[in-house]
C-alpha positions in Angstrom: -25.3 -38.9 36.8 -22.9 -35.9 36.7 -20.3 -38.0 35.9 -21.9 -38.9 33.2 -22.5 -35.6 31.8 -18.8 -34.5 31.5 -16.0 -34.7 28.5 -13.7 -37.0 29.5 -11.7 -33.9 28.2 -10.9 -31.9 31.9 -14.3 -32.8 33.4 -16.2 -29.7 32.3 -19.8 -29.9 31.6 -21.7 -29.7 28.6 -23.3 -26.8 29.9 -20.2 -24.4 30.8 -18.5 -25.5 27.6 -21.9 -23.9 25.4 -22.2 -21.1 27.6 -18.4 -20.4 27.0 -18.6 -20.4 23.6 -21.7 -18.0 23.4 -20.4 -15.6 25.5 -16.7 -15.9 23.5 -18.7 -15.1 19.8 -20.8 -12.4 21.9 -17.5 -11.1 23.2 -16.4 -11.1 19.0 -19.8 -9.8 17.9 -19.0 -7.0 19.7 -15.3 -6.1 18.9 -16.8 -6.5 15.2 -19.5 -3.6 15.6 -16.9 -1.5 17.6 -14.4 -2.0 15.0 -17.0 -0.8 12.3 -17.6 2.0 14.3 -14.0 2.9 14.1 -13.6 2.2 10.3 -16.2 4.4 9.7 -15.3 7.5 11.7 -11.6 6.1 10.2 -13.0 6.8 6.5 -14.7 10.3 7.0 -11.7 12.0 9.2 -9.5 10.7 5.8 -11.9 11.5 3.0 -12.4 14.5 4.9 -8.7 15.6 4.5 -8.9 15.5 0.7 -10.3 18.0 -1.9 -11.2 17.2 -5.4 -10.0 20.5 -5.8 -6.1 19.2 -5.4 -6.3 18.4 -8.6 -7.8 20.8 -10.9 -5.4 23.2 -8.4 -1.9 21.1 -9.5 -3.4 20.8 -13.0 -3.7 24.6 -14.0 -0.4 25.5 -12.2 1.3 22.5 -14.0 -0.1 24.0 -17.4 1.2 27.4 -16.7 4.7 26.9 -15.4 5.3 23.1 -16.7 3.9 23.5 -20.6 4.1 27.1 -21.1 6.4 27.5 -24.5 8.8 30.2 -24.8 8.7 33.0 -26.6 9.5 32.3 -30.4 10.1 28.7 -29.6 7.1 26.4 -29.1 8.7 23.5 -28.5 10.6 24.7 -25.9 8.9 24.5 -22.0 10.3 23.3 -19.2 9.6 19.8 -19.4 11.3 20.1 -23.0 14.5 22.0 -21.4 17.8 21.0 -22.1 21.0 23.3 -22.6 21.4 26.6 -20.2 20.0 28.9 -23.1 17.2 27.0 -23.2 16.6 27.5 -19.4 17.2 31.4 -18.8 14.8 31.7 -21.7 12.5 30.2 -19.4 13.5 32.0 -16.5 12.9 35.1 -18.3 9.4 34.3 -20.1 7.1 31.7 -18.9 8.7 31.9 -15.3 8.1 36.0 -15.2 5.0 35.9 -16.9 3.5 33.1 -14.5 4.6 34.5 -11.2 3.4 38.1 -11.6 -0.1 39.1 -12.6 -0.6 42.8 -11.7 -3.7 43.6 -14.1 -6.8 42.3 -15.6 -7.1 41.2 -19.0 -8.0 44.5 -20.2 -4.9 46.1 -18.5 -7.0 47.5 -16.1 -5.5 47.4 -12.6 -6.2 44.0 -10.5 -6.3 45.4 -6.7 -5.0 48.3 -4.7 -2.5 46.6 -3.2 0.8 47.6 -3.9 2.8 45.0 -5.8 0.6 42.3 -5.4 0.4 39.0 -7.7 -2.9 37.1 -7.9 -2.0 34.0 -10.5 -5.0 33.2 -12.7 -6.8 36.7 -10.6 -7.5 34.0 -8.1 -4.1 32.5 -6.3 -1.9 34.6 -4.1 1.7 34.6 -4.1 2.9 34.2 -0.9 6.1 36.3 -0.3 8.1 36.1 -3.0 9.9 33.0 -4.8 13.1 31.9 -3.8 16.2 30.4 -6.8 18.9 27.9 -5.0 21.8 27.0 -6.7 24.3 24.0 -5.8 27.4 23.8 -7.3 30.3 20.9 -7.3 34.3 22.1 -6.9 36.8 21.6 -9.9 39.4 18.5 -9.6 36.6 16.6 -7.5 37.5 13.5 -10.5 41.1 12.9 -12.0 41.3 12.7 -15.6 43.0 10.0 -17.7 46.2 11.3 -18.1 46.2 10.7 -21.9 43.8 13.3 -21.8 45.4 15.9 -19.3 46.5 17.7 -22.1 43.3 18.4 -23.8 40.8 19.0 -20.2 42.4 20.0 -17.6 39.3 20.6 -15.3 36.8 17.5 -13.9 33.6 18.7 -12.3 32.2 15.2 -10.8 29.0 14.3 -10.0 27.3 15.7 -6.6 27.6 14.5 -3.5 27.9 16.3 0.0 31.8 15.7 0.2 31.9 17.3 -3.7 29.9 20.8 -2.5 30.7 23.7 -3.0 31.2 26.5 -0.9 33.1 28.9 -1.9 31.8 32.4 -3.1 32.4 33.0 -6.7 31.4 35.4 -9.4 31.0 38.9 -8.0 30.8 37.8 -4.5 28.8 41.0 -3.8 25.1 39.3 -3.1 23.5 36.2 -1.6 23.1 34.4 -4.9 27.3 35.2 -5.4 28.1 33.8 -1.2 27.1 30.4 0.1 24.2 29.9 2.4 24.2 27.6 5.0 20.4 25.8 5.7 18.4 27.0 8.8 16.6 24.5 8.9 16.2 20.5 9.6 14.2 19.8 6.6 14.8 16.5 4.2 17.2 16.2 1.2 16.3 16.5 -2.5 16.3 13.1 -4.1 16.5 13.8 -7.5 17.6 11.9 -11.1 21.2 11.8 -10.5 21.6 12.8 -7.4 20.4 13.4 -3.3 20.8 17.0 -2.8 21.2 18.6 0.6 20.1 22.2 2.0 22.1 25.4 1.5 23.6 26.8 -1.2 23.4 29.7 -3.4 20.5 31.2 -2.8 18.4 34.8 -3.8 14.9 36.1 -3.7 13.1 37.5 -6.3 11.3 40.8 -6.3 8.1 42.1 -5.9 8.0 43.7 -9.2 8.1 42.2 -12.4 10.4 44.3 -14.1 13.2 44.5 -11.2 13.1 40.5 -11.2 13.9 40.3 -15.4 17.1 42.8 -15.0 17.7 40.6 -12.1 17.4 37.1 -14.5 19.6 39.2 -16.7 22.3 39.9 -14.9 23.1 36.8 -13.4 22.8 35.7 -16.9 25.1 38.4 -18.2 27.6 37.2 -15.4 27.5 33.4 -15.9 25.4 32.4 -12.5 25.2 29.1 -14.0 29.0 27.5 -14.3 30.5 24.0 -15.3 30.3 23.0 -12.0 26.5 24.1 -11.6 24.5 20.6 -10.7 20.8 21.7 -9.7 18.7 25.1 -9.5 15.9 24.7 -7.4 12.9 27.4 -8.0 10.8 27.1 -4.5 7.3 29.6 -4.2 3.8 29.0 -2.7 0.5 29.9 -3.5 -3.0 30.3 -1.7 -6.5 30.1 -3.2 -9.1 31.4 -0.6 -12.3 29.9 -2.5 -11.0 26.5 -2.2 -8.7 27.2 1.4 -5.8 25.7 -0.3 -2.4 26.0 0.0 0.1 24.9 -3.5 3.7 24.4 -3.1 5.7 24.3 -5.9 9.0 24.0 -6.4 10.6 23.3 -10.0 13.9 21.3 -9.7 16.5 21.8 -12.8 19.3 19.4 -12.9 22.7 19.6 -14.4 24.4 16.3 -14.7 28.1 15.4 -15.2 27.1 14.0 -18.7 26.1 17.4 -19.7 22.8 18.6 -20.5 19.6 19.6 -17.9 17.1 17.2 -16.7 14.0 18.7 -15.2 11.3 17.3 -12.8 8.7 19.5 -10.7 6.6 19.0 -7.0 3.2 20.1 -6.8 2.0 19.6 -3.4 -2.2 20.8 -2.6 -2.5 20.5 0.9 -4.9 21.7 3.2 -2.9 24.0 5.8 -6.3 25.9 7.5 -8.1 22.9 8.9 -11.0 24.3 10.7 -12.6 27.2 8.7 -16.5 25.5 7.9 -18.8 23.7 9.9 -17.9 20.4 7.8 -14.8 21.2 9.0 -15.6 21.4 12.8 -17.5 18.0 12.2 -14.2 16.4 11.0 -12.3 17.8 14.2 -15.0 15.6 16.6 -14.3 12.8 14.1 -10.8 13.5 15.2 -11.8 13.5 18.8 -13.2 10.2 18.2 -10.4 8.4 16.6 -8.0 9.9 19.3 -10.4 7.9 22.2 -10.3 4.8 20.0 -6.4 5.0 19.4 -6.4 5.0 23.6 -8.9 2.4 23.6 -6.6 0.0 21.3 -3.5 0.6 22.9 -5.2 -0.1 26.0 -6.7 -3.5 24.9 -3.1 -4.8 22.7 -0.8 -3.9 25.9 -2.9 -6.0 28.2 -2.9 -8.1 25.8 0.6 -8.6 25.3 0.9 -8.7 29.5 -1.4 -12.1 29.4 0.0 -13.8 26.4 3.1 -12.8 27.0 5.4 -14.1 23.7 2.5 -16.2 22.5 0.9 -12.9 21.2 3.3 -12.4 18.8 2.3 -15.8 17.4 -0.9 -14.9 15.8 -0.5 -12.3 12.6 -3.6 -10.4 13.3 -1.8 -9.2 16.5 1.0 -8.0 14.2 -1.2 -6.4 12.3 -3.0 -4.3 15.6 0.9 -3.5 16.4 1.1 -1.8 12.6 -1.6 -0.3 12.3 -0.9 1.6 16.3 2.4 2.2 14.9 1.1 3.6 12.0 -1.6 5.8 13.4 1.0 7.4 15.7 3.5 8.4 13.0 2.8 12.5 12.6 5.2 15.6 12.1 5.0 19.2 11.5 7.2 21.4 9.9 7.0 25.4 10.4 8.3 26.6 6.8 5.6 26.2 3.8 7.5 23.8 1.9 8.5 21.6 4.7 4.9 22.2 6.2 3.4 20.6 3.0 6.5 17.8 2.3 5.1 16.1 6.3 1.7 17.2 4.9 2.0 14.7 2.2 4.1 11.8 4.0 0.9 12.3 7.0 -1.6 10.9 4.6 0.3 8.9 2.7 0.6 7.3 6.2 -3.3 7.5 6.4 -3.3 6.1 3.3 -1.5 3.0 4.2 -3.3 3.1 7.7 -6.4 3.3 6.1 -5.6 0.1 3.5 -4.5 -1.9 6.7 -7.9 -1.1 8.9 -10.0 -3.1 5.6 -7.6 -5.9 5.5 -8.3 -6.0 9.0 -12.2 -6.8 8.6 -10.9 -10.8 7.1 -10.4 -11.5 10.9 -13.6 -10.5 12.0 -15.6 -12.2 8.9 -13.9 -15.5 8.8 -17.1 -17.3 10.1 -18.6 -16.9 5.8 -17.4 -20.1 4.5 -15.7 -18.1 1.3 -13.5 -16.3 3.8 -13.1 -19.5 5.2 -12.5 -21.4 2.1 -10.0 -18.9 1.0 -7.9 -18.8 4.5 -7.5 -22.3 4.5 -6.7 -22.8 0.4 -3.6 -19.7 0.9 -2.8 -21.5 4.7 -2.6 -25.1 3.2 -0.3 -24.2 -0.2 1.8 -21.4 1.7 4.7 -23.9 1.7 4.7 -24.6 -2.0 4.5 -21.1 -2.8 7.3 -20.4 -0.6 9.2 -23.1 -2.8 7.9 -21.8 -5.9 9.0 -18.2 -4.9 12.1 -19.1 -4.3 12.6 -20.7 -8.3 10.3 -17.6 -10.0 12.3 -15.4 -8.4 16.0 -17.0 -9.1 14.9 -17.0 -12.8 13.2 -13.7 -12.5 16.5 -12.2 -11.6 18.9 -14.1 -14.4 16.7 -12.7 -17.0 16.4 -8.7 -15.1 20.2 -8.7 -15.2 20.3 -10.3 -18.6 18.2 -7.0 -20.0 19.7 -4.8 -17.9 23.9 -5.7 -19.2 22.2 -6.2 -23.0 19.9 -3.2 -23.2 20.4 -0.9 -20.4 22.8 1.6 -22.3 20.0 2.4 -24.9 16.3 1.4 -23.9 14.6 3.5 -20.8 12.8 0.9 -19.3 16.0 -1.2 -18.7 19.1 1.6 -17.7 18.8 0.4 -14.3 18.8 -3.1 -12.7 15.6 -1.8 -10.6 13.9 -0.5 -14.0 14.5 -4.0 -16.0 12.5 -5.7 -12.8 9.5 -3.3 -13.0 9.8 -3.8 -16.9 9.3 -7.4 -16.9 6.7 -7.1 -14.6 5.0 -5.1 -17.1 5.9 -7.1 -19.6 4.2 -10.5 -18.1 1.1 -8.2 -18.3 1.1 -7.5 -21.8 2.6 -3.6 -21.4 6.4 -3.6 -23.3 8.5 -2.3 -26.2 9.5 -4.8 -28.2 10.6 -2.3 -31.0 13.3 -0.2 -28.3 14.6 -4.0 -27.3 14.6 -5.6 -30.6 16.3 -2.6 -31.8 19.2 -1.9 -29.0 19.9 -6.1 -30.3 19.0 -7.7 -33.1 19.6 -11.1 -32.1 19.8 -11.1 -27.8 16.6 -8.8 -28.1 14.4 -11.3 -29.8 15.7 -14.3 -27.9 15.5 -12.5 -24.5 11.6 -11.9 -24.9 10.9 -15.0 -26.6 12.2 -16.9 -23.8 11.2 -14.4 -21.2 7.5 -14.7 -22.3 7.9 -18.9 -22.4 9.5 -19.7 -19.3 7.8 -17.3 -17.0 4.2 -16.4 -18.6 3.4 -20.1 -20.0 5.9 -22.4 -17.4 5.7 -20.3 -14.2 2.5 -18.7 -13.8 1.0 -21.4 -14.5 2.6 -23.5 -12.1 1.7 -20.8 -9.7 -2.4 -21.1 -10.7 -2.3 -25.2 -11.1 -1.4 -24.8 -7.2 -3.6 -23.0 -6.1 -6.5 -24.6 -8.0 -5.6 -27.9 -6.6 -5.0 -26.8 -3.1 -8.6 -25.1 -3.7 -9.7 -28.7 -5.1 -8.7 -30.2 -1.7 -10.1 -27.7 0.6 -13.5 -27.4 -1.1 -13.8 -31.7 -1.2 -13.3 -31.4 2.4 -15.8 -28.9 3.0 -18.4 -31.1 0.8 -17.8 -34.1 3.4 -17.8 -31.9 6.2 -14.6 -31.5 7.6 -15.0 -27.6 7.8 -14.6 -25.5 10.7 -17.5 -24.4 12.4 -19.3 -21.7 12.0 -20.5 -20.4 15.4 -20.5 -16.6 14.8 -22.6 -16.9 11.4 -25.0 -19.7 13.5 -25.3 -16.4 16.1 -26.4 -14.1 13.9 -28.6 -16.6 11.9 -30.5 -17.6 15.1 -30.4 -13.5 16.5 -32.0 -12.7 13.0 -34.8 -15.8 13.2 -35.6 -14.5 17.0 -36.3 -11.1 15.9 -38.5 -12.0 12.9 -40.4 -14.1 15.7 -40.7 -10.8 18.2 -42.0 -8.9 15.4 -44.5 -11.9 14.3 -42.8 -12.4 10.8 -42.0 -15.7 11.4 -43.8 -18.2 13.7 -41.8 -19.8 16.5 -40.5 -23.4 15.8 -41.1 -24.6 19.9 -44.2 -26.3 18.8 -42.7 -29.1 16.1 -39.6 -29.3 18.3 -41.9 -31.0 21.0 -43.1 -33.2 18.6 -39.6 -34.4 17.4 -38.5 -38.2 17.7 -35.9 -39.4 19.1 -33.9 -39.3 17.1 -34.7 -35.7 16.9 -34.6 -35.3 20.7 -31.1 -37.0 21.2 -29.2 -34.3 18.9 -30.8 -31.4 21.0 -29.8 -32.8 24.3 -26.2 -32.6 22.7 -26.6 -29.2 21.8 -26.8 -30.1 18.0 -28.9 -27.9 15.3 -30.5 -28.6 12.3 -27.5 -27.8 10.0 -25.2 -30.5 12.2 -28.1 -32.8 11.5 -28.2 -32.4 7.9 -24.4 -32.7 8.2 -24.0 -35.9 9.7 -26.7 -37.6 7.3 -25.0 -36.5 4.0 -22.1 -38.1 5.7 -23.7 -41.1 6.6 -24.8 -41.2 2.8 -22.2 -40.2 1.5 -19.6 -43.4 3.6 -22.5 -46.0 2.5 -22.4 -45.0 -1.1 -17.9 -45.7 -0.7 -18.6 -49.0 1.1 -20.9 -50.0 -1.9 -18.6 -48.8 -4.9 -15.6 -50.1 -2.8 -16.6 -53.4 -1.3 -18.7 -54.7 -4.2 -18.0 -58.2 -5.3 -18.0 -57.1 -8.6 -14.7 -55.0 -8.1 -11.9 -56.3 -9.9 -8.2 -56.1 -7.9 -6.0 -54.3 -10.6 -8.9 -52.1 -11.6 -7.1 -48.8 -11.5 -7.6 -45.9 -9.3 -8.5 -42.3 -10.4 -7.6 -39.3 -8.7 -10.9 -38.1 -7.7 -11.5 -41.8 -6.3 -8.2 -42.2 -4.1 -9.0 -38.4 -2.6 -12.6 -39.7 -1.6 -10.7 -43.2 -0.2 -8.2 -41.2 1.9 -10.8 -39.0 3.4 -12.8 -41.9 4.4 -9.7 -43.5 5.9 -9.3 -40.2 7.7 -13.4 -40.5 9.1 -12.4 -44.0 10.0 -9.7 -43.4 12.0 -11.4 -40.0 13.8 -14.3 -42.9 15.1 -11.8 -45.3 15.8 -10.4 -42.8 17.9 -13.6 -41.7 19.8 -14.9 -45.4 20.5 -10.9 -45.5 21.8 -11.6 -42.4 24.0 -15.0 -43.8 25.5 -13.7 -47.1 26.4 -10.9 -45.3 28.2 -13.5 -43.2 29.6 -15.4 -46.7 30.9 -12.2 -48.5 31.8 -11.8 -45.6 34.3 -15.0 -45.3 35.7 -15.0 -49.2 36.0 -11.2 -48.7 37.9 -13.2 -46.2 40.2 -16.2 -48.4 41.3 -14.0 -51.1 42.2 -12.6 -49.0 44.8 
């Protein structure tokens, strides 16, 4: 008789095989409500480092020192700059009048202190601001020699072998004499250019009025030359009521095409971690996540140690790899600027940490049949999207370089090859300029979106949805028949939730009709089947005897064709039919053997 109650699968019994799989969804039951645990702390220690004040605080310094007109001019700011007159007028009037506030509106005197600036009464100016000039040497680019005769000099464009460093000018202060960088803090990657540390660099004053004859003398003296390609305009504020810190630094560059192109960083960061009791609260929360980060390094390396290379087989262990490597990636940087630059790339990192740790949850909720339903649909077409990738993509390309040679010289959106790619992106969801193209080409520009819009908005995409929907088709006909994995972890917490409405008497227990089952009834349960397997294996049976009498009908003529729907439902049976063949197989096997055994 115990022979009889084994698999002829390995000989293990009915009974360890069930107990097994309880104590494996158990096992996963748990790593779920550990793993919310960890999101959760996760999400407050990241919400936590974020103020909705960041952005009223960038907003009002962006409106002073970004859209502030000049006197006499106001259309000129420093968004709008673009000649050096237009930019020591700045320097000299919204620059000066942003940076030092001395009195209240009334003129009466702000503070005591002694040359103290409080921007908007309420920001402090930390130290003073610094001005950093980088410059390019002459004869760094050989002119044609037709036109020797009428330019002698060539100032090209910036690069570190192009710097540089000689003093110039009046060589009498620090803004005249090159500074070398003392510190390891990240280039400048601007329009036109990646800029490097150093340079010319001076301080401004404490005083308002000593800072303008400064302004005007370097003016006065040409500070800015031919070979000038960025000013950089570094200073940092604090705002006790909110306990944050802004870094700003306003970037001017000076291209080899002439003119100034301007851009700005406003950085809002949070410096003073641990000043309220919310703030103390988020430190344990940071205790927490520190214990967990042990506890899943722990669990991945011994992991890795049992597997060995088959770990690396399954993407979810990928994912625990990224998201460790992720959580581990911190810096800190002593100077304000470069405190706040690792500031920013530290929860941008969070960020993307945080984004990971939700995609995370699909492995712990595949036992839903939706989840499931959408695994298998993406698992099962994954090959022809790979082939269809390969053909978006080959005509994607063609027509990006085709608006990039065509229009790239006169519309923004395609004067790079990397700008034309995100511009047809936007353009297959409705956001172009068809004016700018048709415009830079009368006849290339109308053809080129025309055919755009045809071939990858009406051909492509929707070869891409047709399949997907029939892969979807497939998936959900086999779910209908019952070929569908099996949901163990949702029949868990179905039967946990029915046991505790019985403790608490909100449901009455079921142990009385099951005695008084058939046996029909009675020979599931010995096999450890429930009610749902039940009700699965008679809508099959109903569903095979319905085939055999649409399919084997007298009546059925031989060329009477074949829809789609009906040759899908005649495969899967052939499939059914050759899964029973195969178990009858198995269990005569299973006989023969036995037989082979007694005669012995």
């Amino acid at each position: 008789m115990a022979e009889a109650s084994r698999w002829h699968r390995g000989g293990t019994s009915i009974h360890n095989l069930h107990y097994r799989k309880e104590v494996q969804i158990t096992t996963t039951l748990q790593e779920l409500l550990l793993y919310f645990i960890f999101l959760i702390n996760l999400c407050i220690l990241t919400f936590g480092m974020v103020n909705p004040h960041m952005y009223y605080l960038n907003k009002v310094m962006s409106s002073l020192f970004l859209d502030t007109s000049v006197p006499d001019d106001e259309r000129t700011n420093f968004k709008s700059i673009r000649s050096i007159t237009d930019f020591w007028k700045f320097m000299e009037g919204p620059l000066l009048d942003g940076l030092y506030w001395d009195s209240w509106y009334n003129n009466q005197k702000l503070y005591d202190l002694k040359n103290s600036s409080r921007i908007y009464y309420e920001n402090i100016l930390l130290g003073v601001p610094r001005v950093r000039q980088l410059k390019v040497r002459n004869n760094t680019c050989k002119v044609y020699s037709s036109f020797q005769s009428l330019m002698s000099e060539c100032y090209d464009k910036y690069t570190s072998e192009n710097e540089d460093l000689a003093d110039f000018g009046l060589k009498l202060d620090s803004e005249w004499k090159y500074s070398t960088s003392n510190t390891n803090s990240p280039w400048h990657w601007g329009f036109v250019g990646v800029y490097g540390n150093g340079g010319f660099i001076f301080t401004l004053s404490k005083s308002k009025s000593e800072t303008k004859n400064k302004f005007i003398d370097l003016r006065l003296n040409s500070w800015i030359t031919r070979g000038t390609r960025v000013i950089f305009i570094d200073f940092s504020l604090y705002n006790a009521n909110v306990n944050l810190f802004c870094i700003i630094r306003l970037v001017a560059e000076f291209p080899a095409t002439g003119g100034i192109l301007t851009s700005w960083q406003l950085y809002s960061v949070k410096l003073l971690r641990y000043v309220s009791y919310y703030d103390y609260f988020i430190a344990s929360c940071e205790i927490t996540f520190c214990i967990f980060l042990f506890v899943f390094t722990t669990q991945e390396l011994k992991k890795m140690k049992e597997f060995k290379s088959d770990y690396f087989k399954s993407i979810w262990n990928w994912l625990e790899l990224l998201l460790l490597l992720l959580l581990k990636s911190t810096e800190k940087y002593p100077d304000f600027y470069f405190l706040a630059y690792w500031h920013i790339y530290y929860n941008n990192i969070i960020a993307i940490t945080i984004f990971f740790a939700w995609i995370k949850i699909f492995k712990f909720i595949s036992f839903n049949k939706t989840m499931s339903q959408l695994s298998s649909t993406l698992s099962r077409c994954m090959k022809d999207i790979v082939g269809f990738a390969i053909m978006f993509f080959i005509i994607f390309f063609a027509y990006a370089q085709l608006g990039f040679l065509v229009f790239g010289s006169q519309v923004d959106d395609f004067s790079t090859f990397q700008n034309s790619i995100f511009a047809q992106f936007r353009i297959v969801l409705g956001d172009f300029n068809f004016a700018g193209i048709q415009q830079a080409n009368r006849i290339l520009g109308p053809i080129y979106f025309i055919t755009f819009i045809f071939f990858v908005f009406f051909v492509l995409l929707n070869m891409f949805l047709a399949i997907i929907n029939d892969t979807y088709s497939e998936v959900k006909a086999d779910y209908s028949i019952g070929r569908r994995p099996d949901f163990e972890l949702g029949k868990m917490l179905k039967k946990s939730y029915h046991n505790a409405l019985e403790k608490l008497k909100l449901r009455k227990s079921q142990k009385n009709e099951d005695k008084n089952m058939g046996d029909l009834a009675e020979q599931p349960k010995r096999e450890n089947l429930d009610e749902n397997e039940l009700q699965r294996a008679e809508q099959m049976k109903k569903w095979k005897e319905s085939l055999e009498k649409k399919y084997y009908s007298t009546e059925t003529q031989d060329n009477q064709p074949v829809t789609q729907q009906e040759f899908r439902e005649l495969f899967l049976y052939t499939v059914e039919l050759e899964k029973e063949l195969h178990y009858i197989s198995s269990k005569l096997n299973q006989v023969m053997r036995k037989l082979s055994g007694l005669q012995y």
